[in-house]
C-alpha positions in Angstrom: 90.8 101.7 98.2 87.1 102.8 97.3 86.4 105.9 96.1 83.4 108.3 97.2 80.8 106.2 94.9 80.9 103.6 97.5 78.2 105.9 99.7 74.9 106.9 98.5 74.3 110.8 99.6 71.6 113.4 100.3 72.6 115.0 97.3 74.9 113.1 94.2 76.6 116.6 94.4 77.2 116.9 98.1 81.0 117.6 98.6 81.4 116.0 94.6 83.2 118.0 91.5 83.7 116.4 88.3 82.9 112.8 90.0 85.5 113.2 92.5 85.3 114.3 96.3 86.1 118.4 96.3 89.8 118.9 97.1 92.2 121.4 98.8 95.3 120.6 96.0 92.6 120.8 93.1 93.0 117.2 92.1 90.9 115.5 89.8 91.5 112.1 89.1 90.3 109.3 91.3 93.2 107.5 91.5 95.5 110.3 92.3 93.0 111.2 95.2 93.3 107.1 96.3 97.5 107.0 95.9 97.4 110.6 98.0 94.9 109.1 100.6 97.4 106.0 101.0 100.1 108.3 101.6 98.6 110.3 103.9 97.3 107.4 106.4 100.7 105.9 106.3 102.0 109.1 107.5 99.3 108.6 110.0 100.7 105.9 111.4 104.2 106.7 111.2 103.5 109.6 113.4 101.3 108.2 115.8 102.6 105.2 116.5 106.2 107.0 117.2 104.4 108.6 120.0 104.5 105.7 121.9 100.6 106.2 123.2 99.6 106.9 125.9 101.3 110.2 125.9 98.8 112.0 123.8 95.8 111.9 125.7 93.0 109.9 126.0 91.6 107.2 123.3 88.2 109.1 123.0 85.7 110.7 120.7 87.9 114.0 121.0 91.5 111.6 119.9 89.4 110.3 117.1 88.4 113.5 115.3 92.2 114.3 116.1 93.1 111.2 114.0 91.0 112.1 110.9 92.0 115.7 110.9 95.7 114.3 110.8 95.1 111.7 108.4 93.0 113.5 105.7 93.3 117.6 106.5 96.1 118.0 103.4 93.5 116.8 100.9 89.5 118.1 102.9 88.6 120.8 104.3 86.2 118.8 106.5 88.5 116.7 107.7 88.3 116.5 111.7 84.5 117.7 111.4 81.5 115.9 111.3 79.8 115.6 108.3 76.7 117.4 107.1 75.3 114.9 104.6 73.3 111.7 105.1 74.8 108.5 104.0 73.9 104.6 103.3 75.9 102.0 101.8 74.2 98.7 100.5 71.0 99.5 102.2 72.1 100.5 105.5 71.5 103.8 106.4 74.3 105.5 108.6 73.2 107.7 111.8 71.4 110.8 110.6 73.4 113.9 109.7 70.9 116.2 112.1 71.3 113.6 114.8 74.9 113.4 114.9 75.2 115.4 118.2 73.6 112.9 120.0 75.3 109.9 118.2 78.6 111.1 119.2 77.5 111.3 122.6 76.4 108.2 122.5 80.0 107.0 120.9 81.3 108.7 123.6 79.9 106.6 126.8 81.0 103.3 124.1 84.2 104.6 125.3 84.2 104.7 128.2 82.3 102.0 129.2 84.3 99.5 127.1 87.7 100.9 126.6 90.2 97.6 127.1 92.5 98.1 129.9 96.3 96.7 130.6 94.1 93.6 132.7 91.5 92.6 129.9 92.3 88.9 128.6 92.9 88.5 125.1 89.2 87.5 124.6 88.0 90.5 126.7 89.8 92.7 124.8 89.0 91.6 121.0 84.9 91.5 122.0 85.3 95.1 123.6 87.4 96.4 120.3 84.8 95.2 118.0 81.8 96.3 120.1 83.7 99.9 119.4 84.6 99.2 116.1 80.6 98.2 115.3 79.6 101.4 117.1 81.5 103.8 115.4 80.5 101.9 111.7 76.9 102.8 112.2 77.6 106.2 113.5 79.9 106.6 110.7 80.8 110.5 111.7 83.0 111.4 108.9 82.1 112.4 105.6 84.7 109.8 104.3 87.7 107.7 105.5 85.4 106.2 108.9 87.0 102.8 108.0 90.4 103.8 108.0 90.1 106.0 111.0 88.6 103.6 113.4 91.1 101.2 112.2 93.8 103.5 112.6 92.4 104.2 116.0 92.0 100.6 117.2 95.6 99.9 115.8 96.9 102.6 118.2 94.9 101.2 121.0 96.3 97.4 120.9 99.8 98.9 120.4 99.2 100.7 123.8 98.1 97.2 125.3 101.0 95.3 124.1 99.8 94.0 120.8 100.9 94.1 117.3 98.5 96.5 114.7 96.3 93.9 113.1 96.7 92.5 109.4 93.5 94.6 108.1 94.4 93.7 104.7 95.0 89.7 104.5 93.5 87.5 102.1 90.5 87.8 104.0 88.8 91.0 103.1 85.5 89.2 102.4 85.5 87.9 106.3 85.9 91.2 107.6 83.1 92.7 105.2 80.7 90.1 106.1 81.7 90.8 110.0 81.1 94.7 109.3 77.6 93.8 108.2 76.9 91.6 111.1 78.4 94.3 113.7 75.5 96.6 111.7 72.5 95.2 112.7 73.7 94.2 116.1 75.6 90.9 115.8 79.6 91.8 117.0 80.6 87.8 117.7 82.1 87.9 113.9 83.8 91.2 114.0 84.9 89.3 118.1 86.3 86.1 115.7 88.2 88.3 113.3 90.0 90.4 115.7 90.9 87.9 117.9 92.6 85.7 115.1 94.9 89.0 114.5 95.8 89.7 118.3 99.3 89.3 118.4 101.4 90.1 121.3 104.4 92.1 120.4 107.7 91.4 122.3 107.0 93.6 125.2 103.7 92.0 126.3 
């Protein structure tokens, strides 16, 4: 797991203390904050996914701010909220922090309009997850953890359609980088290829 220095900023000390991302428990080495983090999203899951969605709600903007405020509230303060700062990573610039209103509007109606349903084939519903997924990677809302959230989130969302949470970390890490960069400037048929090699049906589909 990465630690803050994978974003460029506004400001090198924008939500930074002694080279690590300010903390609620006062911690101060990287790789504690990374074993905590890991902790904390397994927890995420455990809980979650014993809910047996649907039953909380709906998978929306609103369940999604719900998941990172679960996942990451022990350790941030700004967990749940949407960040303040402006952010790029390897020369792509995430929305703008003063436009984020109208970006998570925006995310919104991607939900809505292309939420898989019960019906969706197998095909329908891997090109409809990564259209999401791509969405919500160049909104990028959160002042950290936007990967594992939306990942979290889609895992949730294929459990709830019969399918087992996908294998984010196989021996392919590279693939799914490369398909996060296509998704970025518009292309979603990799980030489509990936997901659909991981759809498994579980044993009540």
């Amino acid at each position: 797991m990465a630690g803050h220095s994978r974003y460029n900023v506004s400001s090198e000390q924008a939500g930074i203390k002694n080279g690590v991302l300010k903390n609620k428990l006062g911690i101060s080495d990287q790789k504690q904050i990374e074993d905590a983090e890991t902790i904390l999203l397994s927890d995420a899951y455990d809980f979650f996914l014993s809910k047996n969605r649907p039953g909380l709600g709906d998978f929306d903007v609103k369940f999604l701010f719900i998941l990172h405020k679960y996942f990451l509230g022990t350790l941030y303060d700004w967990a749940g909220n949407i960040r303040e700062v402006d952010m790029s990573k390897g020369g792509m610039m995430f929305a703008s922090a003063k436009h984020m209103g109208s970006s998570m509007k925006y995310l919104d109606k991607v939900l809505k309009d292309s939420l898989p349903k019960n019906k969706d084939t197998k095909n329908t519903v891997a090109s409809k997850i990564a259209l999401i997924h791509n969405e919500f990677n160049a909104v990028h809302p959160f002042r950290d953890g936007n990967g594992r959230t939306i990942r979290l989130f889609i895992d949730l969302l294929i459990f709830s359609l019969g399918y087992k949470i996908i294998n984010w970390n196989s021996t392919s890490k590279r693939e799914y980088i490369n398909a996060c960069i296509s998704g970025a400037v518009g292309k979603n048929k990799p980030m489509t290829d990936f997901i659909l090699k991981r759809l498994k049906s579980n044993s009540k589909k």
